[in-house]
C-alpha positions as CSV (number, residue, x, y, z in Angstrom):
1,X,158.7,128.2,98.0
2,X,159.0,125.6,100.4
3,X,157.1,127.2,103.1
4,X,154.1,127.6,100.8
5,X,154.5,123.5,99.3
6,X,154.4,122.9,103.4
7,X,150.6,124.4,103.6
8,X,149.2,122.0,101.1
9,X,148.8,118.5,103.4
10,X,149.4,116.3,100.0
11,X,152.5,118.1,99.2
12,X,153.5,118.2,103.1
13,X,153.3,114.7,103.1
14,X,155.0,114.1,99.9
15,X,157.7,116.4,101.1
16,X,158.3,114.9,104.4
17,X,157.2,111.4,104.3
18,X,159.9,109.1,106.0
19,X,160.2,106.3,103.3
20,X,161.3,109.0,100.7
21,X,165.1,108.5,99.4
22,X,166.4,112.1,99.5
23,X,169.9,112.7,98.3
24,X,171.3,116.0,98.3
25,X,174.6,117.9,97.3
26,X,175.2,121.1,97.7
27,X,176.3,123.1,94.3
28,X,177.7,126.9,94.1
29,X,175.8,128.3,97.4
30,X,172.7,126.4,96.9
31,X,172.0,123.0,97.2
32,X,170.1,120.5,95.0
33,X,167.7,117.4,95.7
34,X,167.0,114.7,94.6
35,X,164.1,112.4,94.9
36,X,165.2,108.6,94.3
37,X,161.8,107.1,95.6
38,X,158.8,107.7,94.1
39,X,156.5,106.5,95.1
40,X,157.8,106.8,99.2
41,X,158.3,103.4,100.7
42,X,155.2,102.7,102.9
43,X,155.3,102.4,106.7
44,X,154.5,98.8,107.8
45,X,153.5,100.1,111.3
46,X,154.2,102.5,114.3
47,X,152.6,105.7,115.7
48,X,152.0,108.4,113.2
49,X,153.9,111.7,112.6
50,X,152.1,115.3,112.7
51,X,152.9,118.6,111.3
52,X,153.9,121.1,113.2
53,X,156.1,119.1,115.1
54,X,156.2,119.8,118.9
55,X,157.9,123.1,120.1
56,X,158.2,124.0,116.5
57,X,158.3,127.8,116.3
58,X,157.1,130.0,114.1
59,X,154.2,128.2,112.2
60,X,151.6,130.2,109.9
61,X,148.8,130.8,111.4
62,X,146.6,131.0,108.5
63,X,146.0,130.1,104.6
64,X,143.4,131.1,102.1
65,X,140.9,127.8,101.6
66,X,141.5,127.2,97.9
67,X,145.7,127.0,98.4
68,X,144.8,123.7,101.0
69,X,143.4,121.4,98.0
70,X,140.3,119.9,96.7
71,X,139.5,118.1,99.6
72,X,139.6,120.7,101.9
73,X,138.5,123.0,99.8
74,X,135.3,120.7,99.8
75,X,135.1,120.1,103.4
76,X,135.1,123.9,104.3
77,X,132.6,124.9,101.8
78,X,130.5,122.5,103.7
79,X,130.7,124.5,106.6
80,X,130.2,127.6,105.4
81,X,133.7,128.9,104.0
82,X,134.4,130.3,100.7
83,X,137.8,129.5,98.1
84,X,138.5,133.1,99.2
85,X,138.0,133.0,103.1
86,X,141.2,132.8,105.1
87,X,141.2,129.8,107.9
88,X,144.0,128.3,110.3
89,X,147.1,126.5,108.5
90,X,145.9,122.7,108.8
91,X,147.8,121.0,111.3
92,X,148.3,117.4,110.1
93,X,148.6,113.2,111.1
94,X,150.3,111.3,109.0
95,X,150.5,107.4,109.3
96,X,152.8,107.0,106.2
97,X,150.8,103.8,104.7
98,X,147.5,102.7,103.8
99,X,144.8,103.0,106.6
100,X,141.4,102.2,105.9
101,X,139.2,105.1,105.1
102,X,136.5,104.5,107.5
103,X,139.3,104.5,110.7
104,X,140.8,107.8,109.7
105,X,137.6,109.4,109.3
106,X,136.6,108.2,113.0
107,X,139.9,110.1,114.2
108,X,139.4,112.9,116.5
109,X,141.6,116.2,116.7
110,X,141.2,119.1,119.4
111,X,142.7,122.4,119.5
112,X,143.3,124.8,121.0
113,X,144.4,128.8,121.6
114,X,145.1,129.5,125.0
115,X,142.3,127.2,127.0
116,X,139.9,128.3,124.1
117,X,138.9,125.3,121.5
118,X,139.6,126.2,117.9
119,X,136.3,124.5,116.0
120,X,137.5,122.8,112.8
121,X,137.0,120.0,110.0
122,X,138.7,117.3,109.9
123,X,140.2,116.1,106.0
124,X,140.9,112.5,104.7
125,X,143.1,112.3,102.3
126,X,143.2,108.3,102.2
127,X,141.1,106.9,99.6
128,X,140.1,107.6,95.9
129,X,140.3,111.4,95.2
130,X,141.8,113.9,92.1
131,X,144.6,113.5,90.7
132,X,147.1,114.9,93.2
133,X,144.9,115.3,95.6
134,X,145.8,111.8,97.7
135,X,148.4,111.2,100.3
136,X,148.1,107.6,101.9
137,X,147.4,107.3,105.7
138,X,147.5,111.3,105.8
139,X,144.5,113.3,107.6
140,X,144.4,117.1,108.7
141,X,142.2,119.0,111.0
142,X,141.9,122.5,109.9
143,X,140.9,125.7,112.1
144,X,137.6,127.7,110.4
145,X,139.7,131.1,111.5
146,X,143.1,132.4,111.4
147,X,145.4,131.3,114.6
148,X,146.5,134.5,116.4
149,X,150.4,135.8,115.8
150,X,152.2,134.9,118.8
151,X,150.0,132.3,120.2
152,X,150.6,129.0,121.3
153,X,148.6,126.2,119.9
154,X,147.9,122.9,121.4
155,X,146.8,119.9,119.2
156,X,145.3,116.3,121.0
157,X,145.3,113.9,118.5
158,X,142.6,110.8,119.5
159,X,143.0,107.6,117.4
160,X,140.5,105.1,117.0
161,X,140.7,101.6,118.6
162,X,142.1,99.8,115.9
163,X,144.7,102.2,115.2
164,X,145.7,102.8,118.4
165,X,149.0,101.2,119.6
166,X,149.4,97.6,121.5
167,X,150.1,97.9,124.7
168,X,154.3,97.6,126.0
169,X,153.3,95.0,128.7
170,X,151.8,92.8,125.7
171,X,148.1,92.2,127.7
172,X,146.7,93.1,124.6
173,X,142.7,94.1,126.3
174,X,140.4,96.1,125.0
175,X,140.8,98.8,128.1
176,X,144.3,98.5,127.6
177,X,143.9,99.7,123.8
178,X,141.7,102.2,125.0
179,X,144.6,104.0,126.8
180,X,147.0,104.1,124.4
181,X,144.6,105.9,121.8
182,X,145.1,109.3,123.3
183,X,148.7,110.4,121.1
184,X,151.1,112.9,123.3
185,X,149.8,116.2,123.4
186,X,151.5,118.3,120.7
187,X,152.5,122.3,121.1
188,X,153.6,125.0,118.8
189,X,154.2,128.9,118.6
190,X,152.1,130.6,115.6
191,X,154.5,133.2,113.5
């Protein structure tokens, strides 16, 4: 069940946000959770997470459109998908707080299979949307077709100048910012 909570990006980021109060006991060969914070705690700053994580193994390579959400749903029928069609999981930033609409659509994400660039549309989820459809500070770029079985997947992650972290030697100039806005490179294996 997990696995398929893990392909939506709202109930990703509900699942794994970092300000969430988890306690959990385990009870006759399973275990049980509990959430004690909802909403999460908000992050006051600091780089963003992503999903998959790097070196994870064995993430799915695909999802049918209409599993990901209204959002996406939205955004792929814009470029030509159906509810039905199957695409590329969505592989996900998450700045666990409020950010400003208008910076995370100005985010850039690049993919790729191989040394071949996956083409894809990049989700907000910030912002007024459905009810459950919202997950603050949380975008995802998601592949128009399937990732391969067995491939390996490299994500670059671009933020935009005001996102982008200040630089450790504190000369806080605008080329300075400019180099910090590329995030680490992040790989995975597809299952």
């Amino acid at each position: 069940a997990v696995a398929g909570w893990l392909q939506r990006p709202v109930w990703r980021d509900a699942l794994l946000h970092p300000g969430r109060d988890l306690l959990g006991a385990p009870l006759g060969g399973t275990a049980w959770v509990l959430d004690l914070a909802m909403p999460p705690q908000p992050a006051k700053a600091g780089l963003p997470w992503h999903w998959p994580g790097h070196g994870q193994p064995a993430v799915p390579g695909s999802v049918v459109v209409g599993e990901l959400g209204p959002r996406a749903t939205a955004a792929l029928v814009a470029a030509g998908k159906t509810a039905t069609d199957t695409v590329g999981s969505a592989i996900t930033l998450h700045f666990a707080r409020n950010i400003e609409p208008g910076e995370l659509a100005q985010l850039r994400c690049r993919a790729f299979v191989g040394n071949l660039a996956r083409e894809g549309v990049l989700v907000v989820y910030d912002g007024k949307a459905e009810e459950g459809d919202h997950a603050a500070g949380c975008v995802a770029f998601v592949p128009l077709e399937p990732m391969p079985s067995g491939s390996k997947v490299e994500v670059q992650w671009e933020l935009t100048p005001g996102l982008a972290p200040k630089p450790k030697d504190g000369k806080d100039t605008r080329s300075a910012r400019e180099a910090q806005r590329q995030l680490p490179a992040v790989s995975f294996t597809v299952q």
